[in-house]
C-alpha positions in Angstrom: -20.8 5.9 25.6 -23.2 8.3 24.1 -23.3 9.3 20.8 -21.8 12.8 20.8 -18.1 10.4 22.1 -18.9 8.0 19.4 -18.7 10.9 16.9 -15.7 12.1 18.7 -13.8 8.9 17.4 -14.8 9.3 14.1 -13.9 13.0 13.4 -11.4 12.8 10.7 -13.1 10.3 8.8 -16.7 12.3 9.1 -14.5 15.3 7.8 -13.1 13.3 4.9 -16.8 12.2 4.3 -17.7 16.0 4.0 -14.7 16.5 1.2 -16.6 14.0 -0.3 -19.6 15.4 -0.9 -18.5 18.9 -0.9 -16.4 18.0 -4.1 -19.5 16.1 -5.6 -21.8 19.2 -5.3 -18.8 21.4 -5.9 -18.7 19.5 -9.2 -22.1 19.2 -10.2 -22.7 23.3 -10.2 -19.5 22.9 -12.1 -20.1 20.8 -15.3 -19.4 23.5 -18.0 -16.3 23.8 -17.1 -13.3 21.9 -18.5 -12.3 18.5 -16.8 -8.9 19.9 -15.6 -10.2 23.0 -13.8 -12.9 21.0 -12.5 -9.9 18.1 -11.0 -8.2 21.2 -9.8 -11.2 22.6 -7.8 -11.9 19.0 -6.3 -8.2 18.4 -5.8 -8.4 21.4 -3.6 -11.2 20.3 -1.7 -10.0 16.9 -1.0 -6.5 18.4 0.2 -8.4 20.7 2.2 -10.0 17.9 3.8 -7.2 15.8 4.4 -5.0 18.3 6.1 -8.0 19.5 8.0 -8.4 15.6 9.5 -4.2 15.3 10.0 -4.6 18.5 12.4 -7.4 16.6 14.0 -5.4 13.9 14.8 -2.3 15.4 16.2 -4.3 18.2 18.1 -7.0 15.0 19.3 -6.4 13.2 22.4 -5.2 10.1 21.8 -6.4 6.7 23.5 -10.1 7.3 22.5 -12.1 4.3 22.0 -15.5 3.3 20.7 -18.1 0.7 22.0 -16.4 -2.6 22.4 -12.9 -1.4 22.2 -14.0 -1.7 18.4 -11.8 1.5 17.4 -8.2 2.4 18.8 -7.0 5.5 18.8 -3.7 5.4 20.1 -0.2 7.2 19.1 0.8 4.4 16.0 -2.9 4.0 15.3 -2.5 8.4 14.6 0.4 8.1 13.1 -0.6 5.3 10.2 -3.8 7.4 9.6 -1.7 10.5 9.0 0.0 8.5 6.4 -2.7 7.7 4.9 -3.7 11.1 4.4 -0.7 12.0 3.3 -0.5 9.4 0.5 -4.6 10.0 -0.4 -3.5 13.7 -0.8 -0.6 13.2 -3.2 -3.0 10.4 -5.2 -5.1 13.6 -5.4 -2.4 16.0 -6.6 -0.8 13.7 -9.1 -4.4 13.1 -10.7 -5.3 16.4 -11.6 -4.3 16.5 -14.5 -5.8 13.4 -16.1 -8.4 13.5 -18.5 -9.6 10.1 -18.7 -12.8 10.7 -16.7 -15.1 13.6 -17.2 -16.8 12.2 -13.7 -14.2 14.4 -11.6 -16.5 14.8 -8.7 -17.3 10.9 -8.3 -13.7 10.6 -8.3 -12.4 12.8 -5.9 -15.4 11.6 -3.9 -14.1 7.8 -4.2 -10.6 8.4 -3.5 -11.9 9.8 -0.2 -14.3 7.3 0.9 -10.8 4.6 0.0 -8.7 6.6 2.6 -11.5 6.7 4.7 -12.5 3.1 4.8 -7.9 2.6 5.2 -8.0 4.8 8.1 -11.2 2.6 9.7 -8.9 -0.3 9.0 -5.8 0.7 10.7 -7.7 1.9 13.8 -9.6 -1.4 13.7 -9.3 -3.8 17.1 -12.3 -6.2 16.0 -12.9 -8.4 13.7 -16.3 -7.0 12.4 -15.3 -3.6 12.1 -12.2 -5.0 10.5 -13.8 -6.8 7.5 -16.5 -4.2 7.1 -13.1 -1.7 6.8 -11.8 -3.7 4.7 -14.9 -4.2 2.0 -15.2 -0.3 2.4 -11.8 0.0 1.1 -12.0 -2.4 -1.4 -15.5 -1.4 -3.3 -13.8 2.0 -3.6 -11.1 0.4 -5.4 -12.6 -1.6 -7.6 -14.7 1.6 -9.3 -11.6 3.4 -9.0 -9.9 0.4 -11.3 -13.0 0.9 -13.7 -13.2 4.3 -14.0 -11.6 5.0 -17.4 -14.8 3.9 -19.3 -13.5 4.0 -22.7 -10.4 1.8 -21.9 -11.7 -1.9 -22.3 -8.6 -2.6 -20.7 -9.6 -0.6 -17.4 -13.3 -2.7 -17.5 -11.3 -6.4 -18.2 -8.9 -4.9 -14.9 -11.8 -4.2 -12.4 -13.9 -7.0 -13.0 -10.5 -9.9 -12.3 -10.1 -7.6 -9.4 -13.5 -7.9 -8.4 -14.3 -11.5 -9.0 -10.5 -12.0 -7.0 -11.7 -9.2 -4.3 -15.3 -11.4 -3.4 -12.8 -14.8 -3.3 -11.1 -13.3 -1.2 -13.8 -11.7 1.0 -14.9 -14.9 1.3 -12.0 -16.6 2.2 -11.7 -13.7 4.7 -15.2 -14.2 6.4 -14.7 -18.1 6.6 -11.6 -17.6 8.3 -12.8 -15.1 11.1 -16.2 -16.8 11.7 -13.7 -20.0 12.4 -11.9 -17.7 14.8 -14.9 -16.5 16.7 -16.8 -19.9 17.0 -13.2 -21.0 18.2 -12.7 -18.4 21.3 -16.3 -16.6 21.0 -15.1 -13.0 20.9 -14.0 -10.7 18.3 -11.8 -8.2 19.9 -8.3 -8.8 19.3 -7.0 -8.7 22.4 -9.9 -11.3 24.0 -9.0 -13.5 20.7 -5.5 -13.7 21.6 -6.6 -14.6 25.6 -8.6 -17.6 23.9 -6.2 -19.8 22.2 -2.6 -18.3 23.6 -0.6 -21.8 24.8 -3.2 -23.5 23.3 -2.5 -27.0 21.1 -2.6 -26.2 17.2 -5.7 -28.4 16.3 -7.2 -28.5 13.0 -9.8 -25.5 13.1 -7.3 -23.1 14.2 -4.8 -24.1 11.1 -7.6 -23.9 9.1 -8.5 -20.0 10.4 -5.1 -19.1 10.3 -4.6 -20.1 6.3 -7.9 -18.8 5.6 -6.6 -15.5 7.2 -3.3 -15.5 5.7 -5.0 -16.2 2.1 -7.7 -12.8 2.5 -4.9 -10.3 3.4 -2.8 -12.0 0.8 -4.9 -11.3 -1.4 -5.2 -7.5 0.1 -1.2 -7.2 -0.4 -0.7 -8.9 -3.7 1.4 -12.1 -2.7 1.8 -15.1 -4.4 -0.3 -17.4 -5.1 -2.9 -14.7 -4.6 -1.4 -12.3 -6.7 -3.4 -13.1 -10.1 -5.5 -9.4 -9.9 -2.3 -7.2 -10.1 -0.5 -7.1 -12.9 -3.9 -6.4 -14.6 -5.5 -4.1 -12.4 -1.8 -2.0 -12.2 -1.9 -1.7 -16.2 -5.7 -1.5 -16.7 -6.6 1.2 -14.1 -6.4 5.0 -14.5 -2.3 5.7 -13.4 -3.5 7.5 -10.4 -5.9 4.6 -9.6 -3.2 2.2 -9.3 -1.0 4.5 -7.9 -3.4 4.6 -4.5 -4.0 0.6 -4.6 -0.3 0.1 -4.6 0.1 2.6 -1.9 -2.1 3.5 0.3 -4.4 0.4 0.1 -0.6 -2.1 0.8 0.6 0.4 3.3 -3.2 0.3 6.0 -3.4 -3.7 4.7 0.3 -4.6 5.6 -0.5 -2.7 8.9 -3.5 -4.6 9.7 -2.5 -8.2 9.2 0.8 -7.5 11.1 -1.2 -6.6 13.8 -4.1 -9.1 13.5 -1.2 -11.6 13.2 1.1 -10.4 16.5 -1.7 -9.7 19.0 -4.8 -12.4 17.4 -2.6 -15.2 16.9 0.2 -14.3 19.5 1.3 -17.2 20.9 0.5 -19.7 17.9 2.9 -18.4 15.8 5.3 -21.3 15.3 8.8 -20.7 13.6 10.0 -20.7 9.5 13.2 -20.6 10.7 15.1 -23.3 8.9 17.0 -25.6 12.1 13.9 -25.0 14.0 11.0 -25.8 12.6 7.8 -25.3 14.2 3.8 -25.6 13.2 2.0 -22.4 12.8 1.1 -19.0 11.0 4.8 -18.0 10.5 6.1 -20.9 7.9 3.1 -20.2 5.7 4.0 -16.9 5.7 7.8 -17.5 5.3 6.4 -20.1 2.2 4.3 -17.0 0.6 7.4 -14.7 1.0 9.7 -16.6 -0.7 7.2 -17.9 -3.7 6.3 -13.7 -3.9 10.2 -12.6 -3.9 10.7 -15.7 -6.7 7.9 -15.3 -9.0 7.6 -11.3 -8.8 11.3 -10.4 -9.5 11.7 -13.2 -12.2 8.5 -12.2 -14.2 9.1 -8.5 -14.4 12.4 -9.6 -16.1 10.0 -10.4 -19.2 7.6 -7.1 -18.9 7.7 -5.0 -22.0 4.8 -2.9 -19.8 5.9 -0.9 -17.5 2.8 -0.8 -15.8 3.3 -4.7 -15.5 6.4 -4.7 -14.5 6.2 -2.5 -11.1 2.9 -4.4 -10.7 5.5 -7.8 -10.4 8.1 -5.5 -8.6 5.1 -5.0 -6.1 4.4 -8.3 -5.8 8.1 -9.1 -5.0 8.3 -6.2 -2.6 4.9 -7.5 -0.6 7.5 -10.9 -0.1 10.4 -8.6 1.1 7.4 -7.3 3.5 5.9 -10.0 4.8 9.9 -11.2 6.2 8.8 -7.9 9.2 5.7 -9.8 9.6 6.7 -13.3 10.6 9.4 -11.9 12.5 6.7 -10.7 14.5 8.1 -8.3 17.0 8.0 -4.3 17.8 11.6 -4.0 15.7 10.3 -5.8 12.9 6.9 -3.9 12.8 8.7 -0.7 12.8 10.7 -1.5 10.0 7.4 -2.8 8.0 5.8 0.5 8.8 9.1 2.2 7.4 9.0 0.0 4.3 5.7 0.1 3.5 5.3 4.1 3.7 8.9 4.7 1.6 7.6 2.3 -0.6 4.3 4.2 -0.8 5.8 7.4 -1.8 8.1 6.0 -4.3 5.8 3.8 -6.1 3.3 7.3 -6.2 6.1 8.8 -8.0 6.9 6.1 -10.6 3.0 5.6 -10.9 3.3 9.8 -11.9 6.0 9.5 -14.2 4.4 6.6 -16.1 0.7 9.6 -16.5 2.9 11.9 -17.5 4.4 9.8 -20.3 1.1 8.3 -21.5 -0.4 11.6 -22.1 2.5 12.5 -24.2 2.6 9.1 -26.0 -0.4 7.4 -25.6 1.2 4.3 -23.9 3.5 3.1 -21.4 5.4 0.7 -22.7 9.1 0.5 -22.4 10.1 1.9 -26.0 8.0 4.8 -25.1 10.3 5.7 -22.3 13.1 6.1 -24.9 14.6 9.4 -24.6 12.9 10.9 -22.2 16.0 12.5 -20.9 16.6 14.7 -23.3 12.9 16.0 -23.4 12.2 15.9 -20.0 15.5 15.8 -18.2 13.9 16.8 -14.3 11.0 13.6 -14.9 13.5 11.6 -15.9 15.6 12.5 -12.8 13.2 11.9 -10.6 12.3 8.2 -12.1 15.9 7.0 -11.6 15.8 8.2 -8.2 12.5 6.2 -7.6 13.8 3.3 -9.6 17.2 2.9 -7.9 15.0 3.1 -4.6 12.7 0.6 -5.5 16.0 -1.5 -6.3 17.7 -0.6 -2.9 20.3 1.6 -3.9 21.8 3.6 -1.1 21.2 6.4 0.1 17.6 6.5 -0.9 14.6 5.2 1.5 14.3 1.7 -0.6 17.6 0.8 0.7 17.1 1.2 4.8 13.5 -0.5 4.2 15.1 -3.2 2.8 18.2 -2.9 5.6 15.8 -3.2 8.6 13.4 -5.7 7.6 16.1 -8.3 6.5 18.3 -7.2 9.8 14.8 -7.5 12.1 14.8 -11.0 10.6 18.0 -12.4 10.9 17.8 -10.5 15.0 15.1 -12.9 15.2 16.6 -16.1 13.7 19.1 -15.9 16.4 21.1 -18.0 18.0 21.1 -20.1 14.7 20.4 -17.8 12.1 17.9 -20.1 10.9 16.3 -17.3 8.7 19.1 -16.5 6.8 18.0 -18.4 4.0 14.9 -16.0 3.7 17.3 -13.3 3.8 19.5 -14.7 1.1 17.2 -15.3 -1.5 15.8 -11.2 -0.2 19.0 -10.3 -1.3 19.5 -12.4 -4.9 15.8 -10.9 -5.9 17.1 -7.2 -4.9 20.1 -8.3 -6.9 17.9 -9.3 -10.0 15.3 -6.3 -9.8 18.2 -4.3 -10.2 18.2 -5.8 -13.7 15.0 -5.1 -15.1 15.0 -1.4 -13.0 18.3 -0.7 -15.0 16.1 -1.9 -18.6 13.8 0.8 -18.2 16.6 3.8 -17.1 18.5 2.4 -20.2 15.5 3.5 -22.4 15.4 6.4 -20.5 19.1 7.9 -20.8 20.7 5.2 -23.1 18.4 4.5 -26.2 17.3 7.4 -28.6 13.3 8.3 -29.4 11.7 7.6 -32.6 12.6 10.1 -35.3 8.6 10.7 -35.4 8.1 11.1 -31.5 5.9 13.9 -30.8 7.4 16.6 -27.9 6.9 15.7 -24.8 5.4 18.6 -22.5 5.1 18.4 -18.9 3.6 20.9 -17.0 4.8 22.8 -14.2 2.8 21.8 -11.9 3.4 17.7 -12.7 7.0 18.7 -12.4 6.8 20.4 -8.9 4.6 17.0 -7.7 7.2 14.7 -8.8 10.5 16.7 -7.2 8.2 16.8 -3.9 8.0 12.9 -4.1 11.6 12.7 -5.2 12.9 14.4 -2.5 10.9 12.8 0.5 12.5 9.8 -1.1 16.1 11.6 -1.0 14.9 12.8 2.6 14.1 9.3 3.9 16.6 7.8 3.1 19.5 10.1 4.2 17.8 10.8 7.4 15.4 7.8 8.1 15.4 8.3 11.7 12.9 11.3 11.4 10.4 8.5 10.5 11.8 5.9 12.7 11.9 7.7 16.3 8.4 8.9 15.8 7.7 4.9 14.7 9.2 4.4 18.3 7.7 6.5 20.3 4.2 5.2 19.0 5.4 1.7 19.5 6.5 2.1 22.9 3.2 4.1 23.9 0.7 1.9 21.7 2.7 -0.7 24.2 3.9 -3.2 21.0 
């Protein structure tokens, strides 16, 4: 393959690479200028760029492939990176208009180089290019966490999630370099080859729960969770707002995949008649401790930061039910989880900037009532609250519906994963709770005689009824995400 096809591969993220730097020079020329119009000028660059790779994409041939087979580009593989654009671009929109940076071009530039190293790691057939994806991804978001300088809060955040993020890199390396001494390749494909109907000896239980720990670790689930909650509160809104979505939805991608084609074969069963050695029971173990501890310890939040940072943690358990049930259903309804769940947790992460640059905090009594001042925000968090709960008809509610029916499809004859399913259904049951504390501030309590007006842009406003209704959207018409899920499944051959 000469280098001219290798480039081919690579388009969108070489174009997102040029947004990059465009807004850094764009914002260098521009440094008299306030930090707002400055944001709005790079936030208009970085769109540009990502829209311009999403036409790429769905004009591009698909099936491309680089040296080794080390890059897919087939249908799903298209369909995950356009939405991962999609999600970079509404980090960008609902960011400009922070002001807790005055570096706007470095952090345009970073959010980039994040979606780019997320769209290296969907595409990603090999082990290498996986990890080096993955630490991409990952050093952009620990700078990201960091970049509100004068928060000490927003230093303390980075640095756990950078001393947990080299752990887990490590734990990451060890268990691939087991894999590869164990079959000798690093394609996925050739990996699966190696050890399918082979015996589960020692080495390949050990690979498997060093894997399982790194991409824990990558999706917040217990008991590798410890980063979150503080990264979620310490980092710049918007920061968070991208690791809880973008970087979960191109990480829960990744391991479902490394885990159904690497490890096909090996994958034992949780279910609970029919027990049987391998990757599924720890991951049915870490699902349930991640639904227990995540729903039970945002009871106590009095952050609201910290509290969807626990509600994430529980929905990574809900998640990882699609990927132990390890089938083309079940990975359609992860995909379908994981992006509603992107866009909703966008919108509650952009409800929570626009009410700390109002109050100055984002705790729950600072959410007392917001309706009357802000009556459409408000709207638009109980609509991404009652999703995040699993209130019908929004998209929260048929992510939860098809992961917990893909899982008890797969426990049959004996329904031997309903247990999983039942204790699904008690957490949804008892983050309905704490949702239903913060709305009750919102509509229920009154605001301090002393609270200063709240005033929300137009622009903020138009951002958050976009997100609201692709929530509404996707969850009264879900199918218009679902058939084009199917179609890529079916070509992608999954």
């Amino acid at each position: 393959m000469s280098y001219l096809e290798l480039l081919r591969c690579v388009v969108p993220e070489l174009i997102l690479v040029a947004a990059a730097l465009a807004a850094l020079l764009a914002d260098s020329t521009m440094r008299g200028l306030e930090a707002r119009i400055r944001f709005a000028i790079g936030g208009m660059i970085a769109g540009a760029g990502c829209v311009a790779a999403a036409v790429w994409l769905l004009l591009a041939p698909a099936h491309a492939l680089a040296p080794g087979g080390m890059l897919v580009a087939d249908p799903l593989v298209r369909f995950m990176q356009i939405a991962v654009l999609a999600l970079t671009l509404l980090t960008v929109l609902i960011s400009i208009e922070s002001d807790f940076t005055a570096h706007v071009g470095e952090y345009v530039a970073l959010i980039l180089v994040g979606a780019v190293g997320m769209m290296l790691l969907v595409a990603s057939e090999d082990i290498l290019m996986m990890f080096i994806s993955l630490e991409l991804t990952s050093l952009s978001l620990y700078i990201l966490t960091a970049f509100h300088k004068r928060s000490r809060r927003s230093a303390e955040a980075a640095l756990k999630y950078f001393l947990f993020g080299g752990m887990s890199a490590a734990f990451t390396l060890f268990g691939l370099s087991l894999v590869y001494g164990l079959t000798g390749a690093t394609h996925l494909q050739e990996i699966a080859a190696a050890i399918y109907r082979q015996s589960l000896s020692p080495l390949l239980a050990v690979a498997m729960v060093m894997v399982v720990i790194g991409f824990g670790f990558k999706v917040a689930a217990v008991p590798f969770h410890l980063w979150a909650p503080d990264a979620y509160q310490g980092a710049p809104a918007p920061s968070a707002a991208f690791i809880a979505s973008g970087s979960k939805v191109a990480s829960f991608f990744i391991f479902a995949k490394f885990m159904m084609i690497a490890f096909a074969g090996a994958e034992g069963s949780g279910s609970w008649h029919n027990y049987d050695p391998g990757w599924a029971p720890v991951i049915a173990v870490v699902a349930a401790l991640s639904m227990l501890w995540g729903n039970l310890a945002a009871i106590v939040q009095s952050s609201v930061r910290r509290l969807l940072a626990y509600s994430a943690i529980a929905h990574a358990g809900y998640m990882l039910l699609a990927v132990m049930t390890h089938n083309a259903t079940s990975l359609a309804a992860l995909i379908y989880y994981a992006l509603t769940y992107g866009l909703t947790i966008l919108g509650a992460f952009a409800v929570v900037a626009v009410v700390e640059r109002g109050t100055g905090d984002e705790k729950l009594s600072c959410f007392a009532g917001l309706s009357r001042q802000a009556p459409l925000v408000s709207f638009c968090m109980l609509i991404f609250l009652l999703s995040l709960a699993g209130v019908p008809p929004l998209a929260g509610f048929f992510g939860k519906f098809y992961v917990f029916a893909a899982a008890l499809k797969e426990g049959v004859p004996d329904l031997g994963l309903l247990w999983l399913v039942i204790l699904a259904l008690g957490m949804s049951a008892v983050s309905l709770y704490y949702y239903l504390q913060v709305l009750k501030q919102i509509y229920v309590a009154e605001a301090p005689a002393d609270a200063a007006a709240l005033k929300v842009s137009p622009f903020s406003q138009l951002v958050l009824c976009l997100l609201g209704m692709l929530v509404v959207l996707f969850g009264c018409a879900p199918q218009l995400l679902l058939s084009a899920l199917s179609t890529a499944l079916k070509t992608a051959g999954l």
